[in-house]
C-alpha positions, 0 to 999 in steps of 0.5 A: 834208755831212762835219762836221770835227774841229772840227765834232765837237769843238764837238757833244761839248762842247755835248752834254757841256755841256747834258745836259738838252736830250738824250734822257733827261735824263740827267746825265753822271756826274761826280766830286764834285771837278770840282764842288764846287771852290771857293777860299778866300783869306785876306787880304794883308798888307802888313808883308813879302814872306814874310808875303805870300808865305806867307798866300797859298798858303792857298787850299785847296778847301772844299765849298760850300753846295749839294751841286752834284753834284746841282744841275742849275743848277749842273752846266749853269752849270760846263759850259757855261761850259766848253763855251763856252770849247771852243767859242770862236774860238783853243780848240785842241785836242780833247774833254777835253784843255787848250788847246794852243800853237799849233805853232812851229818855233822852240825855246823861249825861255831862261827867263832869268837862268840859271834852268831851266824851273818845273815845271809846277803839279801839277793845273792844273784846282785852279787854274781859277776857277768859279761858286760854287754855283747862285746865285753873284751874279757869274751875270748870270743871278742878277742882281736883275730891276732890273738885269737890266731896265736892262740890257736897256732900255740894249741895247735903244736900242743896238739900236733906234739901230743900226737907225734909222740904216739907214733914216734916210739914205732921206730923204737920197737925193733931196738928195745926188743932187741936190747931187751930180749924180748919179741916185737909184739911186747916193743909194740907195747910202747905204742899200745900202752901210750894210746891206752892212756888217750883212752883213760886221761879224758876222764880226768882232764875234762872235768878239770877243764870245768872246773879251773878252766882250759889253761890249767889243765894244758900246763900240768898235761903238757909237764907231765907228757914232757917229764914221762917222756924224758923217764923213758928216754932214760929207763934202765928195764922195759918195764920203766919204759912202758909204765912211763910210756903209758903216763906220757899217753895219759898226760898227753890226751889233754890237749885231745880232751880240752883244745877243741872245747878252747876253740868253741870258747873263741870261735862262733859258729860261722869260724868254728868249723874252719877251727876245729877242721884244723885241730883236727887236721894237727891230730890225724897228720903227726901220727903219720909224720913221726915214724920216718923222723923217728926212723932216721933217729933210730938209726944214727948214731944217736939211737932210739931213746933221742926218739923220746929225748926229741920228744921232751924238748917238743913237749917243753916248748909246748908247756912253755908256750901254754904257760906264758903266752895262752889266755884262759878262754873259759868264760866262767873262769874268766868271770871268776877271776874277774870276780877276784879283781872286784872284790880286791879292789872294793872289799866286797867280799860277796862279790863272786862268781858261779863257778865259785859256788861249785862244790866237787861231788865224787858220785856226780863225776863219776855219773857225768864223765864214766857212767853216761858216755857208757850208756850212751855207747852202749845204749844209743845206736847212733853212738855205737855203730859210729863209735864202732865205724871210727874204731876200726879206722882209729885201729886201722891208722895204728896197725899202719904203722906196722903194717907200712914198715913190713911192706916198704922195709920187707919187700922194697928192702928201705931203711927205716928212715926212707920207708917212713917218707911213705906215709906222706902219701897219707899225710896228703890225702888228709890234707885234701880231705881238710881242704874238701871239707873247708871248701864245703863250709859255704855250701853248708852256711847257705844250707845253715842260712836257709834253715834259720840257723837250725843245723840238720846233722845229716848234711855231714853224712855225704863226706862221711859215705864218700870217704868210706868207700875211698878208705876201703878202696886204699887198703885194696890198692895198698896190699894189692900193689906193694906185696911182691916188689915187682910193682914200683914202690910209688904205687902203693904209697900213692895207695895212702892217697885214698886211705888218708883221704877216706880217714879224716873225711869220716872222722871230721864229718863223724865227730860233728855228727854226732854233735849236731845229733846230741848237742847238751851230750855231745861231750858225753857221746865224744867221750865214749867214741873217744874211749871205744876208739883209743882201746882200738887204736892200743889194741890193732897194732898188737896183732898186725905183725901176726895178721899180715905174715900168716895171711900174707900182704895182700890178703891181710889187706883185703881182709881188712877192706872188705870189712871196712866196705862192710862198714859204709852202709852205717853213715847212708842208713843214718843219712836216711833214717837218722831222724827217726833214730834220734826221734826214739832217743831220749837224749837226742833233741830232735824236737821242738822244745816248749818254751818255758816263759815266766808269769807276773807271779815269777812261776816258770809255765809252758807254752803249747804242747809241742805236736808228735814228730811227722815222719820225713826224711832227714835232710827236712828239718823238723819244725815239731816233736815232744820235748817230755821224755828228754827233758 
């Protein structure tokens, strides 16, 4: 599969932005002034207009503290600030120009009052804002811990409450059928419609997260889920409560989209690990913590539309929390808001930022946020067999809660209260996986360390593999053991051990394999993973009932075990033959890329051609390969 223009302009920034993810190691050669250009502004009176006008032409370039031509930090934080801004949704143009106007037919506008065109300023990069230094405090990443810790606890719960409100509807389902008179399967559709929207709002709030920052879209997605929630606490018909169910869904992907990439804003590679293992911990454990608060809501006197009044007020909390006490993280928003500051207080009005030359482009989002997470996931096989492995889990973790209630409602005889404290089974084994995963982080530094700093992605794979055999051995266990009530009912909730235990030790794992493996297209490759596995997880629970009472328990869950064993084998022929996978791939960087260095004459040139990739098993890194069909 051919990249496009805009595939190879995205791969040249990144390289060009992260130098020290390559082979070697090696800086880019760059020119002391597109480093250390710093601005100083001297204080606005207010006794005149020409005092004003004057004192703010004072703004000349000043070294910094830190000799930065020689500071990695500072080097990687300027560009790939740079790259970002090439990189996001209405950056047109190609490698080393600025953003160009999009193409019209029709002549410019006069420029008003008899006055011809302004020159145009004499070298617009002196007048584009940056970081001052490796340890400006504007840097999310320079945050003191307290801060950074609020923030993460505050998105957090913002995740956590857009995840319970996934499932909480499946303790709704058998009263909304009832009162509407109509089958279990179409209730189930409270819970389908919402997950669709986790497949769909991505598509939107990703991009918008480019282009205004984190912060924007956590507001309007929170208010949204919050308002859509409360519409369906209140329907009058069904249909009222599946259309707003599915809008509450689409709100609430935001924080999914955008609280990881908030996380990779403040934490660096040794804590971002420890960070995003812990979003994801908040993603996989609400699920499975709402049907039994739902089921004791549903149940009392307050019945099923306070499961979605709850709902609201979380979400509310939620929105309140994002709005007053959340810092935007994005650096170039934060530049840009920066920007806005000096050119207030110095009447400069060239004063700006990158991200402010963007121009929002319809073909280019739907190309970046439709069109390559689909060729991705259909074209490249890494991405289509994890895709389909975490598709049938993401399934699979939905159909639970279908399938729980059959057992510990229809065999044991609980009330839907008591029978939901059985997921906490579950609910442990994801937290162990957690912990076994955070206690691995030194072995996997060592590893980094030992490796200059350049990660394999098949050191993620063992906790991948471990956990598929421990998620197949759950399902065995769950409908061998609680199919006929003569086993006590303890066994197969202990069952949820493995299953929760296999369920996030491969997603964890799985998602930062894939990053590792495509790094500038990571977001493209979760994209679709996240798109394949959401119409599973709206699609699995629409069945189960039927699957489980025609086959039986204990059949049903040996069916969906042994399809899951099936499955395993995909994380050990990547573990092994990965490299050689992502060496035929023209979007995985497994290669060593030629460094683009700058003449006297200021004409980019080529080093080296870099030598063909020599065959070797994958856990030993590659210290050669071609970079010309990638980039």
């Amino acid at each position: 599969m051919t990249p496009t223009e805009a595939d190879r302009e995205i791969a040249a920034a990144e390289i060009d932005a992260s130098p020290m993810a390559f082979a070697g190691q090696s800086f880019l050669a760059r020119r002391s002034d597109e480093v250390e250009r710093v601005t100083s502004t001297s204080s606005v009176s207010s006794t005149s207009s020409e005092e004003r006008h004057t004192r703010a032409r004072r703004i000349s370039g000043v070294s910094t503290q830190h000799d930065l031509e020689r500071h990695p930090t500072e080097l990687s934080r300027i560009q790939t600030q740079r790259s970002q801004h090439s990189a996001t949704v209405g950056r047109i143009g190609t490698r080393g120009s600025r953003t160009r106007s999009r193409r019209s037919e029709k002549p410019l506008p006069p420029f008003g009052a008899g006055k011809p065109y302004p020159p145009q300023l004499p070298d617009p990069d002196e007048y584009v804002v940056e970081f001052d230094g490796p340890d400006d405090p504007m840097h999310a990443m320079n945050w003191p811990f307290r801060k950074k810790f609020c923030t993460a606890l505050i998105l957090a719960y913002t995740t956590f409450v857009a995840s319970f409100g996934s499932s909480i509807f499946s303790s709704a389902t058998a009263s909304v059928a009832k009162i509407y008179h109509v089958s279990q399967t179409v209730g189930i559709l409270g819970i389908s419609l919402y997950v669709l929207g986790f497949a769909t709002g991505p598509t939107l709030w990703a991009p918008l997260s480019e282009l205004k920052g984190r912060k924007l879209p956590l507001i309007i997605g929170m208010f949204g889920m919050s308002i859509f929630s409360i519409s369906t606490a209140t329907a009058k018909d069904l249909q009222t409560i599946l259309i707003t169910r599915f809008f509450a869904g689409f709100f609430g992907a935001c924080p999914l989209a955008v609280v990881a990439a908030v996380f990779s804003d403040m934490f660096d590679n040794r804590t971002r690990g420890i960070a995003i293992t812990m979003f994801s911990m908040t993603v996989f454990t609400a699920p499975m913590m709402a049907p039994f608060i739902g089921g004791f809501i549903a149940t009392s006197y307050l019945g099923w539309r306070w499961t979605e009044y709850i709902v609201s007020f979380m979400a509310f909390l939620a929105f309140g929390l994002d709005l007053l006490f959340m810092h935007e993280t994005y650096p170039p928003q934060i530049l840009v808001k920066k920007a806005s500051e000096l050119r207030r207080r110095t009447l400069n009005w060239g004063i700006h930022a990158k991200q402010e030359e963007i121009e929002i482009d319809l073909k280019e989002l739907i190309q970046k946020n439709l069109s390559r997470p689909m060729r991705l996931l259909f074209g490249e096989p890494i991405v289509a067999l994890l895709s389909i492995y975490m598709s049938f889990l993401y399934g699979i973790l939905y159909l639970f809660l279908t399938a729980y209630p059959m057992v510990f409602q229809g065999v044991y005889h609980m009330t839907p209260g008591v029978a939901g404290l059985a997921f906490f089974g579950m609910i442990i084994g994801q937290i162990l996986a957690g912990i076994a995963i955070l206690l691995q982080q030194p072995w996997y530094t060592r590893k980094l360390n030992a490796n200059n700093g350049v990660p394999i992605p098949e050191w993620r794979l063992p906790s991948v593999i471990a956990g598929g055999f421990a998620f197949s051995g759950g399902l065995f266990w769950f409908g061998w053991s609680g199919y006929t009530g003569q086993v006590h009912w303890i066994v197969p909730t202990l069952s949820g051990l493995l299953s929760g235990f296999g369920l996030a030790s491969i997603f964890l794992q799985a998602l930062n394999y894939l990053v590792d493996s495509y790094l500038m297209f990571a977001a493209s490759a979760i994209a679709g993973n996240t798109f394949l596995r959401s119409l599973a997880g709206a699609g699995f629970p629409l069945f189960s009932s039927y699957m489980f009472k025609g086959m039986g328990i204990q059949w049903a869950s040996t069916l969906l075990g042994c399809v899951a064993f099936a499955l395993v084998p995909i994380p050990i022929i990547f573990y092994y033959y990965g490299a050689r996978i992502r060496a035929k791939s023209a979007y995985a960087p497994t290669f060593a890329p030629r460094a683009a260095v700058e003449d006297e004459s200021g004409k980019e040139t080529n080093s080296d051609d870099a030598v063909g990739e020599t065959e070797q098993p994958s856990g030993v890194p590659r210290k050669t390969g071609d970079a010309t069909n990638a980039v």
